[in-house]
C-alpha positions in Angstrom: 92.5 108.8 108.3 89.6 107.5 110.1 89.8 106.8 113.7 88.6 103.8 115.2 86.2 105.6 117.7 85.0 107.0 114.1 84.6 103.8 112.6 82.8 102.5 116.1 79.9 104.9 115.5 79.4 104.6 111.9 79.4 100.8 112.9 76.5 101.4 115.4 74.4 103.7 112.4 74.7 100.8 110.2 73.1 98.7 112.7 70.1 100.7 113.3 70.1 101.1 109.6 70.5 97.3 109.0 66.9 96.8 111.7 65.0 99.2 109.7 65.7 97.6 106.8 64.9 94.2 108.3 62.0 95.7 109.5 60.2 97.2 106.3 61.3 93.9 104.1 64.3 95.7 102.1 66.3 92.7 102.2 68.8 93.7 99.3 68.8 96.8 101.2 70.1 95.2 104.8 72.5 92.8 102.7 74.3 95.6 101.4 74.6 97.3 104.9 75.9 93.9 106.4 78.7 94.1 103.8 79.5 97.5 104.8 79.2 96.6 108.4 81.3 93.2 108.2 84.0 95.8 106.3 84.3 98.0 108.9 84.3 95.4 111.6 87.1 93.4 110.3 88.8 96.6 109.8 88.6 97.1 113.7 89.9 93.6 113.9 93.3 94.3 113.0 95.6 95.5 115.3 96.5 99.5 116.0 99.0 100.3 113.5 101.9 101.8 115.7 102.7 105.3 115.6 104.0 106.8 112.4 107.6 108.0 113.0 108.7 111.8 112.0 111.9 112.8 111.2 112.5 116.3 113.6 115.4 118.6 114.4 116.6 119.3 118.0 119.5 121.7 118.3 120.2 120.8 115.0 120.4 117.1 115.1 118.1 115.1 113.1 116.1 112.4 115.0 113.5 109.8 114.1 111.2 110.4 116.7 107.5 108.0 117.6 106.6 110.7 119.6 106.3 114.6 118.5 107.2 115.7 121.4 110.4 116.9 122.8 111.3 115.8 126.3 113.5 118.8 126.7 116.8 119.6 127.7 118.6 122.1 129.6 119.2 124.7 127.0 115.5 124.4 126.3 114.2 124.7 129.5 116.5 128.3 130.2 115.6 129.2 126.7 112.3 128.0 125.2 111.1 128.3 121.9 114.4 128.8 120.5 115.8 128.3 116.9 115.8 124.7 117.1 113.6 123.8 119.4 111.2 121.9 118.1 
């Protein structure tokens, strides 16, 4: 998956590209790259897709979790990295 900040540079190359273009007279050229351009832009339009849930196991229950990480508990913190710690 692309990230946005990805998608924000190649946005900026296709504008340079799009000038020179412009510049030298390749106008089927700089139409194509405004396609391209107007492609990625509306994709950065949307909104941020929330996060993707995952399914993970703490001490041996299963838990949808947003976030990967696991806030801890007192049997992790006096034993770490155990079996089922995530």
């Amino acid at each position: 998956m692309t990230s946005r900040g990805d998608l924000r540079r190649r946005l900026a190359v296709l504008r340079d590209q799009w000038r020179t273009a412009t510049a030298a007279g390749d106008h089927a050229r700089a139409a194509q790259i405004e396609a391209t351009a107007r492609q990625i832009q509306a994709g950065l339009d949307q909104p941020e897709p929330a996060r993707r849930a995952e399914l993970v196991t703490v001490h041996g229950w299963w838990l949808v979790s947003a976030t990967p990480m696991h806030r801890g508990c007192d049997d992790c913190r006096r034993a770490p990295g155990g079996p089922d710690h995530p």
